[in-house]
C-alpha positions in Angstrom: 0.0 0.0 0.0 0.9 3.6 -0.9 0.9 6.3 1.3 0.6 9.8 -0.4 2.2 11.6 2.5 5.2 9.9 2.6 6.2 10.7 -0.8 5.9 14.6 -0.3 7.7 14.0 3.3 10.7 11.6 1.5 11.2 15.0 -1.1 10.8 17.7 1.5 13.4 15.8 3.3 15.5 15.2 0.2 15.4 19.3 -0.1 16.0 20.2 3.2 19.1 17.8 3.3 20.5 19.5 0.0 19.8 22.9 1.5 22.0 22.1 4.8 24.8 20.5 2.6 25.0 23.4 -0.2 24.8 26.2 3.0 27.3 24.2 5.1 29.8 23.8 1.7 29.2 27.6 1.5 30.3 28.4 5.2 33.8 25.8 4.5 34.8 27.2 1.2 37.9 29.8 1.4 36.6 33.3 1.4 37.8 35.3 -1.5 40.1 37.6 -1.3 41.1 41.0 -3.0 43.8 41.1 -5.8 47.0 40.5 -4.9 49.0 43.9 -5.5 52.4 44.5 -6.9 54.0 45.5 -3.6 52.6 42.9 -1.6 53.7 38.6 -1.2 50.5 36.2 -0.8 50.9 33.0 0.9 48.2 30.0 0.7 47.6 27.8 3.1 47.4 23.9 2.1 47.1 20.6 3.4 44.8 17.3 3.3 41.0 16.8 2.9 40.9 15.8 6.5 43.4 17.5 8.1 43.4 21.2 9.0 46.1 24.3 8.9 46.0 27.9 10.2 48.5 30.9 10.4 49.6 31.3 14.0 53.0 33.5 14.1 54.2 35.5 11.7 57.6 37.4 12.4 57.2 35.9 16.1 53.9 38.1 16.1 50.8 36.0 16.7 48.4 36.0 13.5 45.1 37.7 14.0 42.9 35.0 11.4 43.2 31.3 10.2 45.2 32.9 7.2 48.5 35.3 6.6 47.7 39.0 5.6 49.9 39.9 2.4 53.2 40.0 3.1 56.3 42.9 2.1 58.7 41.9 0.1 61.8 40.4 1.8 62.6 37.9 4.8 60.0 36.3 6.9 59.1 33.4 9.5 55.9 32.2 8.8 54.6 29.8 11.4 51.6 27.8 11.4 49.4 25.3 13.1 48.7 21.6 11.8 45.8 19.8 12.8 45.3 16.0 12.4 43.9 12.8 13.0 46.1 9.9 14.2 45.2 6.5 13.7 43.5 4.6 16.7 45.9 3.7 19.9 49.3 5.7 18.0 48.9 9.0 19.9 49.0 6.6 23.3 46.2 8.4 25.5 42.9 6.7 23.4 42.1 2.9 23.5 42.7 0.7 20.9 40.9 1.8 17.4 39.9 5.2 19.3 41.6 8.0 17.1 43.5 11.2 18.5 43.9 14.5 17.0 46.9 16.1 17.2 48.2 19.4 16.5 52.1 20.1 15.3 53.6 23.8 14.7 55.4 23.9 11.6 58.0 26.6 10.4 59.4 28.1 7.6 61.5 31.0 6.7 62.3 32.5 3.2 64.5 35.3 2.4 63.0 36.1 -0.8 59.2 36.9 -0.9 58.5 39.1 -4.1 56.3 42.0 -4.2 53.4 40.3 -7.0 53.8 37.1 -6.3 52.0 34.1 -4.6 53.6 31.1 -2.5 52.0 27.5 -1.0 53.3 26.5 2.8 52.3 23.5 2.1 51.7 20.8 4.9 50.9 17.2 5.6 50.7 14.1 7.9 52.8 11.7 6.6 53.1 8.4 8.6 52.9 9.4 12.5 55.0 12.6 11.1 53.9 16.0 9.8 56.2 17.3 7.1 55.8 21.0 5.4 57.7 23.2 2.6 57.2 26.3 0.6 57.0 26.6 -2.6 55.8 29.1 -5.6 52.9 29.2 -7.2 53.9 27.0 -10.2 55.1 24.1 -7.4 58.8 25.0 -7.1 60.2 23.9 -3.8 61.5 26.7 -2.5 62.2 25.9 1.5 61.8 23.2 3.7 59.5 23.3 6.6 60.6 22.4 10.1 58.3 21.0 13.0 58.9 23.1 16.3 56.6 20.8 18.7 53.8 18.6 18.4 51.3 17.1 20.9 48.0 16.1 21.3 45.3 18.8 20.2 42.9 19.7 22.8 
Protein backbone atom coordinates (compact mmCIF):
# COMPACT_ATOMS: atom_id res chain seq x y z
CA UNK A 1 0.00 0.00 0.00
CA UNK A 2 0.90 3.65 -0.86
CA UNK A 3 0.89 6.26 1.29
CA UNK A 4 0.63 9.81 -0.42
CA UNK A 5 2.15 11.65 2.46
CA UNK A 6 5.18 9.89 2.56
CA UNK A 7 6.22 10.73 -0.81
CA UNK A 8 5.88 14.63 -0.29
CA UNK A 9 7.73 13.99 3.28
CA UNK A 10 10.69 11.59 1.53
CA UNK A 11 11.18 15.04 -1.11
CA UNK A 12 10.82 17.69 1.52
CA UNK A 13 13.41 15.85 3.33
CA UNK A 14 15.54 15.17 0.21
CA UNK A 15 15.42 19.31 -0.14
CA UNK A 16 16.02 20.17 3.24
CA UNK A 17 19.11 17.82 3.31
CA UNK A 18 20.50 19.53 0.03
CA UNK A 19 19.80 22.90 1.53
CA UNK A 20 21.98 22.12 4.83
CA UNK A 21 24.76 20.54 2.64
CA UNK A 22 25.02 23.43 -0.22
CA UNK A 23 24.76 26.16 3.02
CA UNK A 24 27.26 24.18 5.13
CA UNK A 25 29.77 23.78 1.66
CA UNK A 26 29.24 27.62 1.50
CA UNK A 27 30.34 28.38 5.16
CA UNK A 28 33.81 25.80 4.49
CA UNK A 29 34.76 27.22 1.22
CA UNK A 30 37.91 29.81 1.43
CA UNK A 31 36.64 33.28 1.38
CA UNK A 32 37.78 35.26 -1.50
CA UNK A 33 40.12 37.56 -1.28
CA UNK A 34 41.14 40.99 -2.98
CA UNK A 35 43.75 41.14 -5.83
CA UNK A 36 47.02 40.53 -4.92
CA UNK A 37 48.97 43.88 -5.52
CA UNK A 38 52.38 44.50 -6.86
CA UNK A 39 53.99 45.47 -3.58
CA UNK A 40 52.58 42.90 -1.59
CA UNK A 41 53.73 38.57 -1.18
CA UNK A 42 50.51 36.18 -0.76
CA UNK A 43 50.93 33.00 0.91
CA UNK A 44 48.21 29.96 0.72
CA UNK A 45 47.58 27.76 3.13
CA UNK A 46 47.41 23.89 2.12
CA UNK A 47 47.11 20.60 3.44
CA UNK A 48 44.79 17.31 3.27
CA UNK A 49 41.02 16.80 2.91
CA UNK A 50 40.93 15.78 6.50
CA UNK A 51 43.39 17.52 8.09
CA UNK A 52 43.41 21.16 8.95
CA UNK A 53 46.09 24.32 8.92
CA UNK A 54 45.99 27.86 10.25
CA UNK A 55 48.50 30.86 10.41
CA UNK A 56 49.65 31.29 13.98
CA UNK A 57 52.97 33.50 14.13
CA UNK A 58 54.19 35.51 11.74
CA UNK A 59 57.56 37.44 12.40
CA UNK A 60 57.18 35.91 16.06
CA UNK A 61 53.87 38.07 16.11
CA UNK A 62 50.79 36.02 16.73
CA UNK A 63 48.40 35.98 13.51
CA UNK A 64 45.05 37.69 13.96
CA UNK A 65 42.88 34.96 11.45
CA UNK A 66 43.19 31.25 10.23
CA UNK A 67 45.17 32.88 7.18
CA UNK A 68 48.53 35.31 6.65
CA UNK A 69 47.72 38.96 5.62
CA UNK A 70 49.88 39.94 2.37
CA UNK A 71 53.18 39.98 3.12
CA UNK A 72 56.34 42.90 2.08
CA UNK A 73 58.75 41.86 0.13
CA UNK A 74 61.80 40.42 1.77
CA UNK A 75 62.64 37.93 4.83
CA UNK A 76 59.95 36.26 6.91
CA UNK A 77 59.09 33.43 9.51
CA UNK A 78 55.93 32.16 8.80
CA UNK A 79 54.56 29.78 11.43
CA UNK A 80 51.55 27.79 11.36
CA UNK A 81 49.42 25.34 13.14
CA UNK A 82 48.68 21.63 11.85
CA UNK A 83 45.84 19.80 12.85
CA UNK A 84 45.34 15.96 12.39
CA UNK A 85 43.93 12.82 12.97
CA UNK A 86 46.08 9.87 14.20
CA UNK A 87 45.16 6.49 13.68
CA UNK A 88 43.51 4.56 16.71
CA UNK A 89 45.91 3.70 19.93
CA UNK A 90 49.28 5.68 17.99
CA UNK A 91 48.95 8.95 19.85
CA UNK A 92 48.97 6.64 23.30
CA UNK A 93 46.18 8.36 25.46
CA UNK A 94 42.88 6.68 23.40
CA UNK A 95 42.06 2.90 23.54
CA UNK A 96 42.68 0.73 20.88
CA UNK A 97 40.86 1.77 17.36
CA UNK A 98 39.94 5.19 19.31
CA UNK A 99 41.59 7.99 17.10
CA UNK A 100 43.45 11.17 18.50
CA UNK A 101 43.94 14.51 17.01
CA UNK A 102 46.91 16.07 17.18
CA UNK A 103 48.21 19.43 16.54
CA UNK A 104 52.08 20.12 15.31
CA UNK A 105 53.61 23.79 14.72
CA UNK A 106 55.36 23.91 11.62
CA UNK A 107 58.04 26.61 10.41
CA UNK A 108 59.39 28.12 7.60
CA UNK A 109 61.47 30.95 6.67
CA UNK A 110 62.31 32.46 3.19
CA UNK A 111 64.48 35.26 2.43
CA UNK A 112 63.04 36.10 -0.76
CA UNK A 113 59.22 36.86 -0.90
CA UNK A 114 58.50 39.06 -4.07
CA UNK A 115 56.26 42.01 -4.21
CA UNK A 116 53.37 40.35 -7.04
CA UNK A 117 53.80 37.11 -6.34
CA UNK A 118 51.95 34.13 -4.60
CA UNK A 119 53.62 31.13 -2.48
CA UNK A 120 51.96 27.53 -1.03
CA UNK A 121 53.33 26.46 2.76
CA UNK A 122 52.30 23.47 2.09
CA UNK A 123 51.72 20.76 4.89
CA UNK A 124 50.86 17.20 5.57
CA UNK A 125 50.71 14.15 7.92
CA UNK A 126 52.77 11.65 6.58
CA UNK A 127 53.13 8.36 8.57
CA UNK A 128 52.89 9.45 12.46
CA UNK A 129 54.99 12.63 11.12
CA UNK A 130 53.95 16.05 9.81
CA UNK A 131 56.22 17.31 7.11
CA UNK A 132 55.81 20.99 5.39
CA UNK A 133 57.68 23.17 2.60
CA UNK A 134 57.20 26.32 0.60
CA UNK A 135 56.96 26.57 -2.57
CA UNK A 136 55.75 29.05 -5.63
CA UNK A 137 52.95 29.18 -7.16
CA UNK A 138 53.93 26.99 -10.20
CA UNK A 139 55.11 24.07 -7.44
CA UNK A 140 58.84 25.04 -7.13
CA UNK A 141 60.21 23.92 -3.81
CA UNK A 142 61.46 26.74 -2.47
CA UNK A 143 62.18 25.89 1.54
CA UNK A 144 61.84 23.21 3.69
CA UNK A 145 59.54 23.28 6.56
CA UNK A 146 60.64 22.44 10.09
CA UNK A 147 58.32 20.99 13.02
CA UNK A 148 58.85 23.13 16.32
CA UNK A 149 56.56 20.78 18.71
CA UNK A 150 53.77 18.58 18.38
CA UNK A 151 51.29 17.14 20.87
CA UNK A 152 47.96 16.10 21.32
CA UNK A 153 45.25 18.82 20.19
CA UNK A 154 42.92 19.72 22.84
Amino acid sequence: MTYPNATRRTAASSLLLAAAVTLLGACAAPQPRDELAEEQARVVLETRVRDRVEAYRLDGELVDGLRFNDLIPGSHDLRVRHHFEMPGSAGGAGLLGEPQWERCIVAVRYNDFAGGEQYVFDVERRGFRTVGWLRSKSGKKLAEAEVIRCGPAV
